[in-house]
C-alpha positions in Angstrom: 97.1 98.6 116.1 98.8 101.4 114.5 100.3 100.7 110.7 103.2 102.6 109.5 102.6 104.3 106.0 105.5 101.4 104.5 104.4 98.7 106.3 105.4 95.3 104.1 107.6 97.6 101.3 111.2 96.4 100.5 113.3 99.5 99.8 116.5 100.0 99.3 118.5 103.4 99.4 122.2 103.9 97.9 124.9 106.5 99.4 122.4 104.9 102.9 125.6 104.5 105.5 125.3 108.3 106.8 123.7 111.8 106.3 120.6 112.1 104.4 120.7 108.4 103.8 120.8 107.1 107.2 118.0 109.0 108.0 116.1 107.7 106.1 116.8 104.4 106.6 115.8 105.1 110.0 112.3 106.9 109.0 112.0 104.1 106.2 112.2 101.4 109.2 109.9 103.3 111.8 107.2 103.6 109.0 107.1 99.7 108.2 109.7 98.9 105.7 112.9 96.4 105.5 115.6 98.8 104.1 118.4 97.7 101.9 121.4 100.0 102.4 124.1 100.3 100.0 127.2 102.0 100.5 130.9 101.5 99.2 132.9 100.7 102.6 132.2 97.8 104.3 132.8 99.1 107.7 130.2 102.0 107.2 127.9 99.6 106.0 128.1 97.2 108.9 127.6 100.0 111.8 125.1 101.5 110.1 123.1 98.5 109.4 123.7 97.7 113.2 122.6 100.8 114.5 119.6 100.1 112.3 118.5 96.6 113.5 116.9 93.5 112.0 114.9 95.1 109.3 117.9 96.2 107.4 120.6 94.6 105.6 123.4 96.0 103.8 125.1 95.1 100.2 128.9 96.9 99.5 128.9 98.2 95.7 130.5 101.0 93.6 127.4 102.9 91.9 129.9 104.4 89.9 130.4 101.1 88.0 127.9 99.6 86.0 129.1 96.1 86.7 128.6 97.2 90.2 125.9 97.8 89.6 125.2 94.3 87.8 126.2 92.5 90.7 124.3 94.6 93.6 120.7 93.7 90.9 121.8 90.4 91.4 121.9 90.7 95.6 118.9 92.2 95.6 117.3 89.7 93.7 118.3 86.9 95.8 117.4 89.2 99.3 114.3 90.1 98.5 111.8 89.2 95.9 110.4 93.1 95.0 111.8 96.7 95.5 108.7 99.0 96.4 111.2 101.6 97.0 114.1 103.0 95.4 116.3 105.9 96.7 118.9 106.7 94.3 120.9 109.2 96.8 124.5 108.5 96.7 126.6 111.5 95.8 130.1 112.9 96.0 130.9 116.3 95.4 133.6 119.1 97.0 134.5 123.0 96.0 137.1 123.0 93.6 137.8 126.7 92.0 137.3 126.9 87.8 140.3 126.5 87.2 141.6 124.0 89.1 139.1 121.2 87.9 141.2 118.5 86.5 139.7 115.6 84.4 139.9 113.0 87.2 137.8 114.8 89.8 135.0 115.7 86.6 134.9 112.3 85.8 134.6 111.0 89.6 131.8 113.5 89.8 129.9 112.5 87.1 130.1 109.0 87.4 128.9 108.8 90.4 126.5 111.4 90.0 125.2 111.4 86.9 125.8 107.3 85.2 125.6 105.8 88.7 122.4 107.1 89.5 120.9 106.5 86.1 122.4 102.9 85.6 121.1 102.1 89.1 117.6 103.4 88.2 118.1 101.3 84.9 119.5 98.1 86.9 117.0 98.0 89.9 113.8 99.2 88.7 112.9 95.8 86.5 112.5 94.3 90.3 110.1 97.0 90.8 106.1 96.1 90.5 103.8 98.6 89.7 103.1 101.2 92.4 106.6 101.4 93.1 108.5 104.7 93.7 111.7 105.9 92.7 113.3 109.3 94.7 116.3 110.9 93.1 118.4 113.1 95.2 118.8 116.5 93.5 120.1 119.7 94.8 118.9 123.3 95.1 122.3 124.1 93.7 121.2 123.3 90.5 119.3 126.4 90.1 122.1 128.3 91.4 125.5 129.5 90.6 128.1 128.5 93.5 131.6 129.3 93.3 133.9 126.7 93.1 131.0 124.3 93.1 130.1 124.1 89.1 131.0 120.4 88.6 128.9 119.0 91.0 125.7 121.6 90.4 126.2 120.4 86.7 125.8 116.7 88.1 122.6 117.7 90.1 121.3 119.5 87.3 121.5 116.7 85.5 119.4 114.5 87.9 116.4 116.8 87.3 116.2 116.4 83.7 116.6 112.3 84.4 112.9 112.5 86.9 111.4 114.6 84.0 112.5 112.0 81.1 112.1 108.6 83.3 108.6 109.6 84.5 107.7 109.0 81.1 109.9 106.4 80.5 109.0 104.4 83.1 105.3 104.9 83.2 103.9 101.8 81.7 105.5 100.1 84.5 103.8 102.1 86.7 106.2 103.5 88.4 106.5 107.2 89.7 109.7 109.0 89.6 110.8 112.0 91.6 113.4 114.0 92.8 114.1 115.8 96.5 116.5 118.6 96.9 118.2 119.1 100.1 119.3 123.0 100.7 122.0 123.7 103.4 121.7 120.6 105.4 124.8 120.2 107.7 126.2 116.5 107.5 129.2 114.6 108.3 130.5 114.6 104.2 131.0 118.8 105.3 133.8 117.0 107.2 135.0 114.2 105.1 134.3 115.1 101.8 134.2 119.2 101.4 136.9 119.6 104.3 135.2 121.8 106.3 136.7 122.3 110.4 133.9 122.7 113.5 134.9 126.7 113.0 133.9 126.7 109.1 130.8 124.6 110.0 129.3 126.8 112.2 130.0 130.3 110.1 128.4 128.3 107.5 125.5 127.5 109.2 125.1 131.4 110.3 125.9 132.8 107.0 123.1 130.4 105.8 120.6 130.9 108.3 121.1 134.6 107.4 119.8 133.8 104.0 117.5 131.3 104.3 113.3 132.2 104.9 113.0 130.2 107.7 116.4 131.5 109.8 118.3 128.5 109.8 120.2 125.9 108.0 118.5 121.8 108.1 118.5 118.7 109.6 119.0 114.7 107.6 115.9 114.3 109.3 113.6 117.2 107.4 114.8 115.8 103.8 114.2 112.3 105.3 110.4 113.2 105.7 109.9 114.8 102.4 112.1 111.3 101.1 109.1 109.3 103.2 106.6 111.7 101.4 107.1 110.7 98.2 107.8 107.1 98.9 104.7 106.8 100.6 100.9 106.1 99.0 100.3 109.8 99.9 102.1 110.7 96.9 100.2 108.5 94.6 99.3 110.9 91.9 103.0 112.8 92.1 106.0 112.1 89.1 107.7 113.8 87.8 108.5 116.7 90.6 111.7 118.7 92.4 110.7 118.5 95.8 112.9 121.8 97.7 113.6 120.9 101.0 115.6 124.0 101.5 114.0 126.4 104.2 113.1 128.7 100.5 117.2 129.4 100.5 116.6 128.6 96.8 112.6 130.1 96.2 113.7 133.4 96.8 
């Protein structure tokens, strides 16, 4: 009988109801796992955790809020009695020109970004035994300079030096700590969060495939396997890393 490479793991994945996330969830599930998803709308959360079956269950919670945060540890506690996994991969994020940043939308950014994934590393990872694996998601456009898009590089910047510092934070627990960045990967927060129209999307998508190595922007799914990489035992001797999962848009 064939095992899955997460057969028996508990993980749980944040920003999980779509995108990035949901693949994931569904990669996580096919592999062996029971998958925790976390996202802030309770609708999104129920269809997604439908369209994932039995092995998944969802928990509604603001990761921008520590006491959120308080109260999904709590949750988790009393669903399961171990995370083996933990995908800190909730994000928000939209092009805003220089000077129209206003203090609001720099402060929804970064706490979100930047507090809400450290406090949830900070909340959950006591409920992780050794082994366990921790995945931030990053982005290739913190090595880069985007227009209109400084805020939220700053945020992802940000997440890189967090894997370096809570590798070593985090190591007599024996935990491993890494982050994957997603390049041009086309998902439905193009839509809903950046306000992009079906025209825009697809002159993104050849603009970027014009750029990009490999000729062509990616798919949820590719940054789900590289997610599954480093959640997996065939990581084992991996911490501290930026995993690009950006067709070399950003190697170049």
């Amino acid at each position: 009988m064939k095992t899955g490479r997460l057969d028996g793991k508990v993980a749980l994945i944040t920003g999980g109801t779509s995108g990035i996330g949901l693949a994931t969830a569904q990669r996580f599930i096919a592999e062996g796992a029971r998958v925790i998803v976390v996202g802030r709308k309770q609708e999104k959360l129920d269809a997604a955790v439908q369209s994932l079956g039995d092995r998944a269950m969802g928990i509604a919670a603001d990761v921008g809020s520590v006491s959120g945060l308080d109260a999904l540890a709590a949750q988790v506690r009393e669903a399961a009695d171990r995370l083996d996994i933990l995908f800190a991969n909730a994000g928000l994020g939209s092009f805003v020109p220089f000077e129209r940043v206003t203090e609001e939308y720099f402060d929804r950014c970064f706490d979100t970004n930047v507090k809400g994934v450290f406090f949830t590393v900070q909340k959950l990872a006591p409920l992780m035994p050794p082994g366990g694996s921790i995945i931030l998601t990053g982005s290739m456009v913190s090595a880069q300079g985007v227009e209109a898009f400084g805020v939220y590089s700053a945020t992802k910047a940000a997440i890189r030096s967090f894997a370096r510092s809570m590798c070593v934070d985090l190591k007599a627990r024996g935990l491993r700590v890494n982050v994957v960045s997603p390049g041009k990967i086309v998902t439905e927060r193009y839509t809903t969060e950046l306000g992009f129209t079906a025209q825009q999307i697809e002159e993104f998508k050849a603009r970027n495939s014009a750029l990009t190595p490999l000729g062509r922007t990616g798919e949820p799914s590719e940054v789900a396997s590289a997610v599954l990489f480093l959640a997996s035992a065939e990581s084992s001797f991996i911490t501290g890393i930026e995993l690009f999962v950006d067709g070399g848009l950003a190697q170049i």
